[in-house]
C-alpha positions in Angstrom: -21.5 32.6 65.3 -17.9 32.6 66.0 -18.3 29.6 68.0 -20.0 27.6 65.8 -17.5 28.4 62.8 -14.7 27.1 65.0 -16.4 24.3 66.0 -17.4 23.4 62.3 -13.9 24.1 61.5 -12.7 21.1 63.9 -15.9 19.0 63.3 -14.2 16.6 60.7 -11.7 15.2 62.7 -13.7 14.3 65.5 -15.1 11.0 64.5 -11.4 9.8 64.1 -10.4 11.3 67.2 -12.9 9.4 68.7 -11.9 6.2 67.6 -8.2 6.5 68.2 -9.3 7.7 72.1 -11.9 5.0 73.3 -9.3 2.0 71.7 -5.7 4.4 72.5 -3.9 2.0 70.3 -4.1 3.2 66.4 -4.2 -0.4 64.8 -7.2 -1.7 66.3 -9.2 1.6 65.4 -8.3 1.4 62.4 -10.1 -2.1 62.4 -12.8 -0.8 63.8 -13.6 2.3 61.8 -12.5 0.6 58.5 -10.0 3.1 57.7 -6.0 3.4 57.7 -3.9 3.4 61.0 -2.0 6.5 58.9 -5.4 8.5 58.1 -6.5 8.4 62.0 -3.4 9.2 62.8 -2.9 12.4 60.4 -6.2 13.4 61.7 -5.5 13.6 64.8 -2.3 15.7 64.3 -4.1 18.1 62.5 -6.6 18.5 65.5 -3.8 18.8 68.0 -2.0 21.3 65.9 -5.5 23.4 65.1 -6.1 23.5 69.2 -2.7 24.3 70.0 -2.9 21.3 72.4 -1.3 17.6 73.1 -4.8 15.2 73.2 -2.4 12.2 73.8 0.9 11.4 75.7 2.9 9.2 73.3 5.6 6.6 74.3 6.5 4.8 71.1 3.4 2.9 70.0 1.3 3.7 73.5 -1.8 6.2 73.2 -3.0 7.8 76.5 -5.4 10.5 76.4 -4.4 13.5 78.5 -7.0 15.8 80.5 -7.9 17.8 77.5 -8.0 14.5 75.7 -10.2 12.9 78.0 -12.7 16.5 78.1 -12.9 16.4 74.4 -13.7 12.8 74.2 -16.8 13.2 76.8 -18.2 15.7 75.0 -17.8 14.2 71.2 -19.0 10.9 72.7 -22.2 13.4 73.7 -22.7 15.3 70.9 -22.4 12.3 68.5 -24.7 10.6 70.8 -27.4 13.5 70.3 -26.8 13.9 66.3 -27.1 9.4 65.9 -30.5 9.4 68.8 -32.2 12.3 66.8 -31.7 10.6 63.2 -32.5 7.1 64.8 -35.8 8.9 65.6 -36.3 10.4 62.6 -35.4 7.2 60.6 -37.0 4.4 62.6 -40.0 3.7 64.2 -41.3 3.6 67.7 -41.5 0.2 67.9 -37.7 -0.5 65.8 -34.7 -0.5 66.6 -32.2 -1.5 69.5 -32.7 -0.4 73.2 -29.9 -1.2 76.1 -31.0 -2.5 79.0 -28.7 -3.2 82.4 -30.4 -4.7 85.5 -29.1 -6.8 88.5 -29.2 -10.4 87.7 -32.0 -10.8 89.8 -34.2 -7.9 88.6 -33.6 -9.0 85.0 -35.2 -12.3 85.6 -38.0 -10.6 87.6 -38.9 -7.4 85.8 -36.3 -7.3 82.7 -37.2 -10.4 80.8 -40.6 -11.2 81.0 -41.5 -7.4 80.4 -39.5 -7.9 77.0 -41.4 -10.7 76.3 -44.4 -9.5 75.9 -43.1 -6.8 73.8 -41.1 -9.3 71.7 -44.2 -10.5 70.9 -46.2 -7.7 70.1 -42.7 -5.9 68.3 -41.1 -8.3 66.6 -38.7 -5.6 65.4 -37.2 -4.1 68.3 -33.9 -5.8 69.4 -33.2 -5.8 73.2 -29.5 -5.9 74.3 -29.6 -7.2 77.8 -26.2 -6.6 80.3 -25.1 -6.5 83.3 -23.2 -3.0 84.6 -22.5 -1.7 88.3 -24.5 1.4 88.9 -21.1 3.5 88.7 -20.3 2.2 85.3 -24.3 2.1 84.2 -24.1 6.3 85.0 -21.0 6.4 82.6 -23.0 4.1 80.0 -25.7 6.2 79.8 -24.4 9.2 79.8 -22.4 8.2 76.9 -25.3 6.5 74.8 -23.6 2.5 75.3 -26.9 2.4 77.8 -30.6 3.2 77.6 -32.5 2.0 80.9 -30.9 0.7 84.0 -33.2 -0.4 86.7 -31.7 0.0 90.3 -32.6 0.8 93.7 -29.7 2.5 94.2 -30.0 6.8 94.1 -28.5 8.1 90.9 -27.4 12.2 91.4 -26.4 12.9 88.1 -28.7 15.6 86.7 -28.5 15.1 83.2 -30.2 11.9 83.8 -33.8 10.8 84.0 -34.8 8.7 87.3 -38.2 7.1 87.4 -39.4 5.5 90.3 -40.9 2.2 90.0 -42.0 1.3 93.3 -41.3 0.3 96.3 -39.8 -2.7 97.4 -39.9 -4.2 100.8 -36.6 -5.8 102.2 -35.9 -8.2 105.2 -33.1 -10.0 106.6 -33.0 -13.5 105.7 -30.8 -16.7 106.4 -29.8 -20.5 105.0 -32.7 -22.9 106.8 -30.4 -24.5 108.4 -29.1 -21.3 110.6 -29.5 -21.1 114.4 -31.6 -17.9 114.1 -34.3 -19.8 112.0 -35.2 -21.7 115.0 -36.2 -18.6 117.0 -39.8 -16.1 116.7 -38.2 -13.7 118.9 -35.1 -12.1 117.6 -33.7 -9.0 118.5 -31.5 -6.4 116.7 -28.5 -7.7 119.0 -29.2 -11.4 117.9 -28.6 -10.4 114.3 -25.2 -8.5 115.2 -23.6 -12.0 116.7 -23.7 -13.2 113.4 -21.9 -12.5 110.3 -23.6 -10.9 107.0 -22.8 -11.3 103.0 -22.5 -7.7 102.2 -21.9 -5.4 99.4 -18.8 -3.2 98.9 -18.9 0.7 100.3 -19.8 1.4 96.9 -23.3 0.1 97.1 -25.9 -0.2 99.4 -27.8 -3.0 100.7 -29.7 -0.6 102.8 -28.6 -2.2 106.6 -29.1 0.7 108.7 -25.9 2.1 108.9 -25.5 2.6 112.5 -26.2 -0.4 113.5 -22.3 -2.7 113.5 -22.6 -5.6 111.9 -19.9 -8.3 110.7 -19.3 -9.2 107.2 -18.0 -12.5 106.3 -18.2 -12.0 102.6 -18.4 -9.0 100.2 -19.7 -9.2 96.7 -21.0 -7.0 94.0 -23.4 -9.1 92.6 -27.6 -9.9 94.1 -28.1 -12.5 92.6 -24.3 -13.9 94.4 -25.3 -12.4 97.6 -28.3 -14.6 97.5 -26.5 -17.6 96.5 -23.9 -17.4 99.5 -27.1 -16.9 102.1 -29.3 -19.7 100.8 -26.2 -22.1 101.1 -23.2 -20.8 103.2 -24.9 -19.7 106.0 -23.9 -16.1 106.2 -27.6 -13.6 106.4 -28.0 -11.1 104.3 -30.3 -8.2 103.2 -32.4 -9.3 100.5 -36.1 -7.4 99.0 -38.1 -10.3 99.3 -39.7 -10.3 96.0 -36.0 -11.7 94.9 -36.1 -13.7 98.0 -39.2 -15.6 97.1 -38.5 -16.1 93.7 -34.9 -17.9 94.6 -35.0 -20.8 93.0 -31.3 -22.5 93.6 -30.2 -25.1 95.9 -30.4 -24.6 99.6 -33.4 -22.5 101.1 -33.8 -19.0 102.6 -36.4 -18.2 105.0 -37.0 -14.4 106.5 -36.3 -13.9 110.2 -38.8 -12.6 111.6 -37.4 -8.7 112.8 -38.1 -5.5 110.5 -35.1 -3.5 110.3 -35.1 -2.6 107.1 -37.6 0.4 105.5 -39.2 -0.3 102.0 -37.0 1.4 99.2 -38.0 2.5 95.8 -37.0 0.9 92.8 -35.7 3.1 90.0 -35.3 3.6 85.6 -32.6 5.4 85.0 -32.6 6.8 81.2 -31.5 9.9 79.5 -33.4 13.3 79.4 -32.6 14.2 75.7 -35.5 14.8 73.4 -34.0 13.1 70.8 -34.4 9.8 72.3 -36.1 6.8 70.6 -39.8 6.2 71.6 -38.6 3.1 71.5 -37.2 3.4 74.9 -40.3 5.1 76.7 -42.1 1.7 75.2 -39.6 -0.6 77.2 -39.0 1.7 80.5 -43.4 1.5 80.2 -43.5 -2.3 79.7 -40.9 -2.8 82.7 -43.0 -0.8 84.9 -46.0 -2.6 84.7 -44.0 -6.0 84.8 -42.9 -4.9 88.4 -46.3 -3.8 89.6 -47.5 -7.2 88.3 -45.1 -8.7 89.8 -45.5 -6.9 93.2 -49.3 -7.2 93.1 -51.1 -9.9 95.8 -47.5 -10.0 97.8 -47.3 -8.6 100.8 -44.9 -8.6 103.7 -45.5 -11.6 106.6 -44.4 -11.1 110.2 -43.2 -14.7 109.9 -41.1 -16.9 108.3 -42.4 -18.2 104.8 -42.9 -21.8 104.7 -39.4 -23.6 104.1 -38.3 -24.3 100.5 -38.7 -28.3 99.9 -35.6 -28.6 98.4 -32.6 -30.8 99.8 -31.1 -28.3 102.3 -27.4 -27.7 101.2 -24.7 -30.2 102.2 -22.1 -29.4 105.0 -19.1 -27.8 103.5 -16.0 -27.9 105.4 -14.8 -25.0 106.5 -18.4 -23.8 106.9 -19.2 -20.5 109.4 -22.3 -22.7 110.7 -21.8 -26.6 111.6 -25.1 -28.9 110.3 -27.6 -30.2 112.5 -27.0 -33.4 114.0 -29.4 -36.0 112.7 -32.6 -36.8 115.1 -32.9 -39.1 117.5 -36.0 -41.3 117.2 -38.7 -40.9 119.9 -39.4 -44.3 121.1 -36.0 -45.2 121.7 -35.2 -45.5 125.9 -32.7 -43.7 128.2 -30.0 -46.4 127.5 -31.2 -46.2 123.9 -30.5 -42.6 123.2 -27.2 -42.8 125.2 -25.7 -45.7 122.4 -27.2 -43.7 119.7 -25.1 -40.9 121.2 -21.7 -42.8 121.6 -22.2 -44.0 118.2 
């Protein structure tokens, strides 16, 4: 009980505490919280002097939270988090409401969007916000209640979230149609290595066997860029091929025909509390069976996919593979071929 008295005793001043530390800068938390720069600002005093403690280091009109500042913060940001999901799902209904959702762009397009859709259709009431988060930042979203579901297929360790797998998705190595390796059915591990990759930062994984030493000529954070740069640079990369198959940009990919690369599940990341929406279990349910859908009739060829009909991609200057020289008619004689040559 002695607990709870002090913490009732401080409870007041936490919402203005709160504002003042996710904005440190008085004037535009004032804005946001529709009340004077002056009242924050006394409220926050009078927490400081109740815990004995500095929350923020102040130089002139700077704000910057200090480590006690910073623990406090994570767990009002959790506790009011708890107290708004629990009255949200006391005052609305399953299907009502607003539910976060963070994908890769890829993934969004595939499994995001057309599972909200159908719900869209069927819940004219529930309000999707759809956005686009690293998985880092998507752990801190969640946590803190700016996120609801991200889908990944990256591992997520944090214990006080809820991972659901998915499924699984398959993943080969792929390249522009207009790459050397396209032209071969018998590739080796040691082929791919002479060539350089569009990889990820050490922060994520494209799920290229670590031990294996391969050259990157391009790191980004993004799929959806990573598929972009393959399809019409002419660096490979690691792609699942249900993203692969569904690329519909200029240039063409087609998948070289070597497995190095194990399935890997596909994850929804959400919260554990209790207190959460229904609302969210309806979407995280709709996405699933999107994917499965999705997934269902496709399954993994030895050999390349047919070519994509589009114009291959023109010759860039500068480019890390040179275009094919045009073809030389068939009919044309020794000292035919030879002129075409010279010219």
């Amino acid at each position: 009980m002695k607990l709870t008295r002090r913490t009732a005793q401080v409870w007041n001043w936490l919402p203005a505490f709160r504002a003042v530390a996710e904005f440190e800068h008085l004037p535009t938390a004032s804005k946001e919280v529709n009340l004077s720069a002056s009242a924050l600002s006394r409220s926050v005093k009078l927490l400081e002097e109740d815990l004995g403690v500095d929350l923020f280091a102040r130089e002139g009109r700077q704000l910057e939270l200090t480590t006690a500042g910073r623990r406090l913060l994570g767990a009002t940001r959790s506790a009011m988090r708890t107290v708004e999901a629990a009255l949200d799902q006391i005052l609305s209904s399953e299907s009502a409401g607003t539910v976060h959702v963070s994908a890769p762009g890829p993934y969004t397009s595939l499994f995001v969007l057309p599972a909200l859709r159908k719900l869209r259709e069927q819940y004219p009431d529930l309000l999707a916000h759809v956005r686009s988060a690293a998985p880092a930042q998507a752990e801190h979203l969640l946590v803190d209640g700016g996120l609801d579901i991200f889908v990944t297929d990256s591992a997520i360790s944090r214990t006080e979230l809820r991972v659901t797998k998915l499924s699984e998705l398959e993943y080969s190595v792929y390249a522009s149609d207009f790459h050397p390796l396209t032209e071969r059915l018998d590739l080796t591990v040691e082929d791919l290595l002479e060539f350089p990759f569009v990889g990820p930062p050490e922060s994520i994984s494209d799920h290229f066997p670590l031990h294996l030493p391969r050259k990157l000529g391009m790191v980004v954070e993004q799929l959806h860029v990573a598929v972009q740069v393959c399809a019409q640079d002419g660096l490979l990369a690691v792609l699942p091929d249900v993203v692969a198959r569904d690329y519909r940009g200029d240039g063409a990919l087609v998948r070289l025909p070597i497995d190095v690369i194990p399935s890997q599940p596909l994850y929804a990341v959400s919260r554990k509390a209790a207190a959460e929406p229904k609302r969210i279990d309806l979407v995280l349910r709709a996405v699933a069976q999107t994917v499965e859908e999705v997934k269902r009739g496709i399954g993994r060829s030895t050999m390349p996919p047919a070519r994509s009909t589009m114009r291959p991609p023109a010759y860039l200057e500068g480019s890390l593979i040179p275009p094919r020289p045009p073809a030389v008619p068939a009919d044309l004689s020794a000292n035919g071929k030879e002129a075409a040559r010279r010219r």
